[in-house]
C-alpha positions as CSV (number, residue, x, y, z in Angstrom):
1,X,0.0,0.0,0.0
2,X,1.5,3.7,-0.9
3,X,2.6,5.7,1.9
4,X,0.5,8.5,3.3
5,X,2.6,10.8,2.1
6,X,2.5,9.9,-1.3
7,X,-1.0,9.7,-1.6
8,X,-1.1,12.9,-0.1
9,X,0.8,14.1,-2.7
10,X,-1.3,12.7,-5.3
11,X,-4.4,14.5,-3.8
12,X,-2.6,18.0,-4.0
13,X,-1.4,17.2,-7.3
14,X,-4.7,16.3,-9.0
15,X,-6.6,19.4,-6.9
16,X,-3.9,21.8,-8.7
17,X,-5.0,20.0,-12.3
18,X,-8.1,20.4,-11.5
19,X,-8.1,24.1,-11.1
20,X,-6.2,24.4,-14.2
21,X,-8.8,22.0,-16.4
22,X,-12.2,24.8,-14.9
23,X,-9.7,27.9,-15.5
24,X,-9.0,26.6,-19.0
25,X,-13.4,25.6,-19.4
26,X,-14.0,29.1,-18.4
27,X,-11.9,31.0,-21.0
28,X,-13.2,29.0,-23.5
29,X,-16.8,29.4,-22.6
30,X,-15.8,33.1,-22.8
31,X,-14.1,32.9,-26.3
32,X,-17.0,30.1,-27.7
33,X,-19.8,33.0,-26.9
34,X,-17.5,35.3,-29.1
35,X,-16.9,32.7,-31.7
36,X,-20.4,31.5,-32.2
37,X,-21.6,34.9,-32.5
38,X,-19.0,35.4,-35.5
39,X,-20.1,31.9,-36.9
40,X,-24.0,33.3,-36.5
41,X,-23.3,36.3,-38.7
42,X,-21.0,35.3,-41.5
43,X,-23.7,32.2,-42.2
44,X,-26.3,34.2,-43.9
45,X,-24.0,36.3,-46.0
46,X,-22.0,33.5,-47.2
47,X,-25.0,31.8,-47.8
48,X,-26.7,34.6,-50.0
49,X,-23.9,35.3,-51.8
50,X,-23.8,31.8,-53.0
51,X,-27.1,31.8,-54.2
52,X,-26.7,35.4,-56.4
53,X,-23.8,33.5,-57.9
54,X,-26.1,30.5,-58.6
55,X,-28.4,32.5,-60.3
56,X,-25.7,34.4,-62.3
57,X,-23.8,31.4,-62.8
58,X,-27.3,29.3,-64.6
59,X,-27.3,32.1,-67.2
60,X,-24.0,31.6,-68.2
61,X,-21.6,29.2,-69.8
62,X,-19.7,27.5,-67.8
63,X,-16.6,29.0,-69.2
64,X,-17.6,32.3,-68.7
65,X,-15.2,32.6,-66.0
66,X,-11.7,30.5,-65.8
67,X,-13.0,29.5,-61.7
68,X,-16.1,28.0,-63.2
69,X,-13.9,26.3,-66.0
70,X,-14.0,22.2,-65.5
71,X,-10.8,21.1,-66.6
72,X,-9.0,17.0,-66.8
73,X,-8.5,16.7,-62.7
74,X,-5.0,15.3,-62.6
75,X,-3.8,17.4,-59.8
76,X,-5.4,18.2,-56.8
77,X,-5.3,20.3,-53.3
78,X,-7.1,19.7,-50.0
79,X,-7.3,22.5,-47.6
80,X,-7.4,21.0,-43.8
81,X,-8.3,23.5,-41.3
82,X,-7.5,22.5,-37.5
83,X,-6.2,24.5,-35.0
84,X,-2.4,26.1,-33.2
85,X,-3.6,24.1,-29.8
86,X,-4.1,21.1,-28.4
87,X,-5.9,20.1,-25.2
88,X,-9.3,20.0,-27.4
89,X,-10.5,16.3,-27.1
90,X,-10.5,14.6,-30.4
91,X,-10.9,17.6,-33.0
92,X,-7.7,17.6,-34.4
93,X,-7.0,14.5,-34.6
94,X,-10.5,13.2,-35.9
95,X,-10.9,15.5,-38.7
96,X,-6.7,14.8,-39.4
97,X,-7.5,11.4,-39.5
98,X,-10.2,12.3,-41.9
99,X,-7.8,13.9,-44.3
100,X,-5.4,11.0,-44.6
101,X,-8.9,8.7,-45.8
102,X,-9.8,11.2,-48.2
103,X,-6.2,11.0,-50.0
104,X,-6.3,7.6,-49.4
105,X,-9.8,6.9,-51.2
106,X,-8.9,9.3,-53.7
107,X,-5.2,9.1,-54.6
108,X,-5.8,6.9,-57.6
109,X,-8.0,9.5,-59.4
110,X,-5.2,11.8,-59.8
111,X,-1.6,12.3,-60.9
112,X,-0.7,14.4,-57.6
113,X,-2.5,15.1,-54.7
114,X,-1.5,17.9,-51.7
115,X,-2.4,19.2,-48.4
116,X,-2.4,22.6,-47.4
117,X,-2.8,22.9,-43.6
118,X,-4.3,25.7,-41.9
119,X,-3.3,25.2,-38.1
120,X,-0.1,23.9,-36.5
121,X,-2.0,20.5,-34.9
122,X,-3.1,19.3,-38.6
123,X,0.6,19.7,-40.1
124,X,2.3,17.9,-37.0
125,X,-0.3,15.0,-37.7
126,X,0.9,14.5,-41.1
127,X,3.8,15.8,-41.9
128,X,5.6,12.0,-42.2
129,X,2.7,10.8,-44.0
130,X,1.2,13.0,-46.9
131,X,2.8,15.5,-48.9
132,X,1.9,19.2,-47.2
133,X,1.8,21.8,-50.1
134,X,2.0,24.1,-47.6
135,X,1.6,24.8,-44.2
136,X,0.1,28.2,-42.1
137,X,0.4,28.3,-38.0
138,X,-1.0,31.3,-36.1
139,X,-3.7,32.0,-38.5
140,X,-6.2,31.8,-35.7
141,X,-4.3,34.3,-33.1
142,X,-5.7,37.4,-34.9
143,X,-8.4,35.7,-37.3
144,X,-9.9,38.4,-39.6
145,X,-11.4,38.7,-43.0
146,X,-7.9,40.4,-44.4
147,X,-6.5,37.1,-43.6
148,X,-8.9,34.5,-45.0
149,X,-8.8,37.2,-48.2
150,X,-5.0,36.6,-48.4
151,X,-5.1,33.1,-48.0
152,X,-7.7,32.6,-50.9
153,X,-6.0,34.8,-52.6
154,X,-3.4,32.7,-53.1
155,X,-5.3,29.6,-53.6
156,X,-7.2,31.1,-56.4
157,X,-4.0,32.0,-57.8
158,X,-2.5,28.5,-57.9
159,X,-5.5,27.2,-59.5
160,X,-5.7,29.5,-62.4
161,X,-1.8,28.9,-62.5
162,X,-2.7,25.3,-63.0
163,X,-0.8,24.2,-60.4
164,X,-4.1,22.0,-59.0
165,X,-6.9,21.4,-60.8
166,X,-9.2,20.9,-57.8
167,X,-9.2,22.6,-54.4
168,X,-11.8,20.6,-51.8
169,X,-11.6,22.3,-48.1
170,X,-12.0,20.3,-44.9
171,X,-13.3,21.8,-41.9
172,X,-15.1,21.5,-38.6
173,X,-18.8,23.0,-38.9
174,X,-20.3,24.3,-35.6
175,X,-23.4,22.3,-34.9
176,X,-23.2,23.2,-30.9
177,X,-20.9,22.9,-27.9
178,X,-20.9,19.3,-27.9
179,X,-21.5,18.5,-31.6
180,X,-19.0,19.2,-34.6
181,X,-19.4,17.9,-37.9
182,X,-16.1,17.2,-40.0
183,X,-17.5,18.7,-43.6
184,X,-16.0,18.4,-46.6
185,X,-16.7,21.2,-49.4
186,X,-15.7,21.7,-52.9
187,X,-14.5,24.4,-53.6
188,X,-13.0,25.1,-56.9
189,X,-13.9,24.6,-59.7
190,X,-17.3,26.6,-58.7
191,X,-20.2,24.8,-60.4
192,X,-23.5,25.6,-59.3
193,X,-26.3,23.2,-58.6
194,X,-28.7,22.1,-61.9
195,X,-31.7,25.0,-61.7
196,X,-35.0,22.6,-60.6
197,X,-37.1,21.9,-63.6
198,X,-40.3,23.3,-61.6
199,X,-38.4,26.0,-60.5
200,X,-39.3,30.0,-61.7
201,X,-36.2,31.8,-63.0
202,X,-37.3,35.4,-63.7
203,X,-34.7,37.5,-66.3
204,X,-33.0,40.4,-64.9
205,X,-31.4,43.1,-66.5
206,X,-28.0,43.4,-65.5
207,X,-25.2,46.2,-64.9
208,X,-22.5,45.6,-65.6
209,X,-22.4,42.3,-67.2
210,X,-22.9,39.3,-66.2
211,X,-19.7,37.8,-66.6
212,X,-18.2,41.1,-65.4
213,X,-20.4,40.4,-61.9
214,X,-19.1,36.9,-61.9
215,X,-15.6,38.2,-62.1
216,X,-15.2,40.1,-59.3
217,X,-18.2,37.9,-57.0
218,X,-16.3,34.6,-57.7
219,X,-13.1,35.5,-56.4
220,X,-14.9,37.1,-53.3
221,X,-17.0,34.1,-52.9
222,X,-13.9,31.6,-52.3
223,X,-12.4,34.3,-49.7
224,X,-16.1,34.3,-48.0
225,X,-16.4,30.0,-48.1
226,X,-12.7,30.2,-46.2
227,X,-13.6,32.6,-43.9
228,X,-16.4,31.4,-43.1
229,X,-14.7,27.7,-42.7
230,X,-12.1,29.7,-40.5
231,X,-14.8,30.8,-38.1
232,X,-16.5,27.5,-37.8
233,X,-13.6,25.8,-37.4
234,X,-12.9,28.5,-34.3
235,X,-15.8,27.8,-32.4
236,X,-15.9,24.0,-32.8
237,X,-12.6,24.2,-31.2
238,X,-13.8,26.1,-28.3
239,X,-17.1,23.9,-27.6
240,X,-14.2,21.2,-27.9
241,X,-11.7,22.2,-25.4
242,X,-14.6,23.0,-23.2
243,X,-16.3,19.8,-23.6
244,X,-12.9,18.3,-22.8
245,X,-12.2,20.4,-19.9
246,X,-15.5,19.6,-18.0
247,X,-14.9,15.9,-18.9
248,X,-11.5,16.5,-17.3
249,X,-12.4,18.2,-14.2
250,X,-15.1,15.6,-13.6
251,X,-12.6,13.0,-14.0
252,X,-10.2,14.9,-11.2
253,X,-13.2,15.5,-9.0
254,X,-13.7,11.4,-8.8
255,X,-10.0,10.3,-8.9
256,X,-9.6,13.1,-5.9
257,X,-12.5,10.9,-3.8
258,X,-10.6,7.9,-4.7
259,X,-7.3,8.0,-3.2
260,X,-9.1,10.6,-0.2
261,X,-11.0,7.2,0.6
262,X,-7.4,5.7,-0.1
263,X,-5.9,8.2,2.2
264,X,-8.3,7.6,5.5
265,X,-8.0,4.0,4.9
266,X,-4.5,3.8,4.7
267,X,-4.4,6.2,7.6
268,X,-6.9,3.7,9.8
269,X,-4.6,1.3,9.2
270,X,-1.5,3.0,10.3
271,X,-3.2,3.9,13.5
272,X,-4.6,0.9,14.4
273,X,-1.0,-1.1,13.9
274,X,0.2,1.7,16.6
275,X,-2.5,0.6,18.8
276,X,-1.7,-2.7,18.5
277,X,1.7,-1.8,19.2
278,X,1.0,0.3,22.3
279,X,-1.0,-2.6,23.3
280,X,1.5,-5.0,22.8
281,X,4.2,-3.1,24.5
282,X,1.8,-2.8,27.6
283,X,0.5,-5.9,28.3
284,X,4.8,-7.4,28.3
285,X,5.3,-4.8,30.5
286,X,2.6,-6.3,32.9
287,X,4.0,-9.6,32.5
């Protein structure tokens, strides 16, 4: 049986973790209230935006505009968004693990296919076992529009470079503080969805062009899609780590009544031997 001095020490120990684990719940209750309120507000512009360029984008060829142009797939790029941090439960390494299926399933239906890694934790995962096109950390200490602009910036540049043919982004969607969903999206090229047979498309008269709008809305679409993607990806790692957190501190909370139960029994026992010792002692002392 440990001492009682180690199992005293234990107790302390796990007390001090456990203050860490509800400090650590706290500020990310504080930050997921932030985040989802971000998450809340870019949804319906990213999501009207999508459906202008649907409407544009039925009216038009599909070559209209070199993002909407479907060309032989031989190379392609997945973006994986995870975060700088662990400490989160299994979001990294879930939606990692997810990546490494995807090139799996799909690395016989093209010549070449990359990962670009948003987040430190992602790269780290799979670094020795994909090829990273490229890799950006610290994204998500000052997360704002400028940023995710930059980033598709780039990424819209490579395609029309032809350096990858496809671009598909993975991410964690924000369905609640104990819910993410790993999604994958398309995103380049942009084809919209077939217009419904029953469905009423009304002509509009536009100005400028059409394919003028579709060049500058397509560009700004992709930047909206990552930013958005960014900002989900943000608060599911919050309602993670606090998930996690809480799970931990409950965890410390029982293992702490387990070895104090530990402790006054091993201490019952220590005092009952010097009883029996005292005991001893006295009655050879009588005889």
């Amino acid at each position: 049986m440990a001492s009682l001095k180690s199992i005293k020490k234990r107790i302390v120990s796990v007390k001090n973790t456990r203050q860490i684990t509800k400090a650590m719940k706290m500020v990310s209750a504080a930050k997921l209230r932030r985040a989802q309120e971000n998450v809340v507000a870019a949804r319906p512009y990213a999501k009207k935006l999508a459906e202008v360029l649907e409407r544009l984008a039925r009216q038009q060829d599909a070559d209209v505009h070199p993002l909407m142009e479907k060309r032989e797939a031989r190379k392609a790029l997945l973006i994986l968004v995870t975060s700088d941090r662990g400490l989160c439960g299994g979001f990294n390494a879930n939606i990692s693990k997810a990546a490494e299926r995807f090139v799996k399933e799909r690395k016989g239906s093209y010549e070449e296919l990359s990962i670009l890694t948003i987040g430190r934790k992602g790269y780290e995962f799979l670094k020795n076992r994909q090829k990273i096109y490229k890799n950006y950390t610290s994204v998500f200490s000052n997360l704002n529009y400028q940023t995710a602009a930059l980033l598709a910036q780039e990424v819209v540049e490579g395609y029309l470079n032809e350096e990858y043919d496809e671009v598909f982004l993975l991410y964690n969607a924000f369905k609640s503080v104990m819910s993410q969903d790993i999604t994958l999206q398309p995103l380049l090229p942009i084809t919209p969805p077939a217009a419904q047979e029953e469905e009423y498309a009304p002509e509009y008269i536009y100005e400028p062009s059409k394919a003028e709008l579709l060049g500058e809305l397509l560009p700004k679409h992709i930047e909206v899609q990552l930013f958005k993607a960014l900002l989900e990806s943000v608060a599911s790692e919050h309602g993670a780590r606090m998930t996690a957190m809480d799970s931990a501190s409950k965890n410390a909370s029982e293992m702490i009544g387990k070895l104090t139960l530990q402790y006054n029994r091993a201490r019952q026992a220590a005092i009952t031997t010097e009883l029996m010792e005292i005991i001893s002692g006295a009655e050879s002392i009588k005889g």
